[in-house]
C-alpha positions in Angstrom: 4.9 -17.7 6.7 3.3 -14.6 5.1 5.0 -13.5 1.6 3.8 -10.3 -0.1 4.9 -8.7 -3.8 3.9 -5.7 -4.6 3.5 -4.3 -8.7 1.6 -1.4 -10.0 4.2 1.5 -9.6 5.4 3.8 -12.1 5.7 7.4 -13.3 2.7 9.9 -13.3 2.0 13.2 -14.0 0.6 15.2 -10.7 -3.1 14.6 -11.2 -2.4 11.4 -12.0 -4.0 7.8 -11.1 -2.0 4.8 -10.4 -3.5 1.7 -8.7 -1.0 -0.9 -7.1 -1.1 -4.5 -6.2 -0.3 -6.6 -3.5 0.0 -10.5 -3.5 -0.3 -12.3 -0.6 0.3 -15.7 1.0 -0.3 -16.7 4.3 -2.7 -16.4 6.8 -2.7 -12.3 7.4 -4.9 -10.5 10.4 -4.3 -7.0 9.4 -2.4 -5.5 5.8 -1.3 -1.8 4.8 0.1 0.1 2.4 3.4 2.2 3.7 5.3 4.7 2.0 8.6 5.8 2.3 10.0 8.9 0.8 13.7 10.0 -0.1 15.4 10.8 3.5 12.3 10.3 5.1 10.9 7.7 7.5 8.2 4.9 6.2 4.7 5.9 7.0 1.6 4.6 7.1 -0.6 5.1 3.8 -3.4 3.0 4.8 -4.4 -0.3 6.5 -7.5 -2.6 6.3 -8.4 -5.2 9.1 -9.4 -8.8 8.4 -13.1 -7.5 9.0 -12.7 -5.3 6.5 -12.3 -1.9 8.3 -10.2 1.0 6.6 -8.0 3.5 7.6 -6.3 6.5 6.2 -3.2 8.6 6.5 -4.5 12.2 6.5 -2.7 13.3 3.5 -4.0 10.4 1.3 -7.9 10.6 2.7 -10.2 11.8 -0.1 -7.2 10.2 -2.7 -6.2 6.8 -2.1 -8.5 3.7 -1.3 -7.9 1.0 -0.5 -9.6 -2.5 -1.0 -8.9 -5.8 -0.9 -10.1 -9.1 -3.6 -9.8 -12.1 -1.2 -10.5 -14.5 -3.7 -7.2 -13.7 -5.5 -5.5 -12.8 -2.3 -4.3 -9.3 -3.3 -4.6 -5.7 -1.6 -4.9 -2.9 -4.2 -4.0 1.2 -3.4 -6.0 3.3 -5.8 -4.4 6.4 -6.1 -5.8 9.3 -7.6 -5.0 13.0 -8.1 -1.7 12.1 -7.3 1.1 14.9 -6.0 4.3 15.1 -6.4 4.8 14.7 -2.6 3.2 11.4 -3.1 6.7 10.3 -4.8 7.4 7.1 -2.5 8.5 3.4 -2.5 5.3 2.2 -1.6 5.5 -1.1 0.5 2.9 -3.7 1.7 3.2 -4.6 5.0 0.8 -7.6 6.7 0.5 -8.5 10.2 0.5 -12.5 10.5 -2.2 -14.4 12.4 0.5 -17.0 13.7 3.3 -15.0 14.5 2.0 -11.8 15.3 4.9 -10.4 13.5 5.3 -7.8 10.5 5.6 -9.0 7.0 7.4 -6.7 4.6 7.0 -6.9 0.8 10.0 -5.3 -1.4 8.2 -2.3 -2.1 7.4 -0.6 -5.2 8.1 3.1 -6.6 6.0 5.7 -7.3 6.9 9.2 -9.0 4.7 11.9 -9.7 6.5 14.6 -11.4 4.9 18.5 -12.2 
């Protein structure tokens, strides 16, 4: 069984940093950030294999990293020069060894106002 809680969220002024947190339990193969906008579909953010390999959605590349402590078993997002289009409930989202199934954390909001 994979768990994941997000934190980190809050409200920003566009330029704006923000980094947010993901707990995890479990045995995970792959974990992402997604967002999900007002009346829009979830997207991808940005995902990081268990070898370690990154990837970017191409409105967040140059902006957001990602990385990953697995001592403490938390994924961080590191936002920075943040837009107001960035204004999302940001989710973690892991892929289970076991199961092969998607794990969904309960998300976490993000505003960036002007």
């Amino acid at each position: 069984q994979v768990q994941l809680v997000e934190s980190g969220g809050g409200s920003v002024q566009a330029g704006g940093s923000l980094k947010l947190s993901c707990i995890y339990s479990g045995y995970v193969c792959e974990i992402s950030w997604y967002s999900q906008a007002p009346g829009k579909e979830r997207e991808l953010v940005s995902s990081m294999s268990r070898n370690g390999t990154t990837s970017y959605g191409d409105a967040v590349k140059g902006r957001f990293t990602i990385s990953q402590d697995n001592a403490k078993n938390t994924l961080y997002l590191g936002m920075n020069g943040l837009k107001t289009e960035d204004t999302a409930v940001y989710f973690c989202a892991a892929i289970g060894c076991m199961s092969w199934r998607t794990y969904w954390g309960q998300g976490t909001q993000v505003t960036v106002s002007s």
